[in-house]
C-alpha positions, 0 to 999 in steps of 0.5 A, spaced: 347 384 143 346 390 147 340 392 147 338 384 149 341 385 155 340 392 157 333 392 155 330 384 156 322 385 157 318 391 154 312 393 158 306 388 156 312 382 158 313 384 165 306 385 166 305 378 164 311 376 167 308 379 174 301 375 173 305 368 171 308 370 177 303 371 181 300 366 179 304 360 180 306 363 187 297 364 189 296 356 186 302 353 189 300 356 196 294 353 196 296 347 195 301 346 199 296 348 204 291 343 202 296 337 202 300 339 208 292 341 212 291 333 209 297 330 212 298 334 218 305 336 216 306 343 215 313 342 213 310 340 206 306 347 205 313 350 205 316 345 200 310 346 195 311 354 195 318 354 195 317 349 189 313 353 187 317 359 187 323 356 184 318 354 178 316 361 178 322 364 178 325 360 172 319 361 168 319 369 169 327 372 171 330 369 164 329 374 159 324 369 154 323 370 147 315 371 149 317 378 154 319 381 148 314 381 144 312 388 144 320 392 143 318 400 145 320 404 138 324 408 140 325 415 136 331 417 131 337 419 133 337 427 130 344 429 129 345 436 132 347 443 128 355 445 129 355 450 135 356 456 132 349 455 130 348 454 136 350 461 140 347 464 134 340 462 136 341 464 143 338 470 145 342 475 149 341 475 157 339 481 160 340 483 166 335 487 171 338 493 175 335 493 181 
């Protein structure tokens, strides 16, 4: 569950969300002003590219299925050695006299 949350789209996922983004935004921005240039009311081309950012914005912030495609893999985890074993493979500090 965790792992879901924390971690919602791998890298080519953002990289498509990004261009989805990108896209609706750039096709909604020209029609909006093709259709408010045509109807001679700017208040169209706002309504249009809030439209189309609000579409933008449910198809690309919800972590869907097809953002995860691509997991990263991650190491596993390496259990580490009793600490006396540790100070034993320390090596002494020497001290310059200067």
């Amino acid at each position: 569950f965790f792992k879901k949350c924390l971690f919602p789209q791998d890298y080519k996922g953002q990289k498509l969300a990004e261009q989805i983004f990108q896209g609706i935004i750039l096709v909604s921005a020209v029609i909006g002003f093709i259709y408010g240039y045509i109807t001679e009311q700017f208040g169209w081309t706002v309504y249009i590219v809030m439209a189309g950012f609000a579409l933008s914005c449910l198809l690309t912030l919800p972590p869907w299925p097809m953002y995860r495609r691509n997991p990263l893999k991650w190491l596993p985890v390496q259990e580490s050695g009793s600490d006396e074993k540790k100070a034993a493979d320390r090596k002494p500090k020497r001290h310059s006299k200067n």
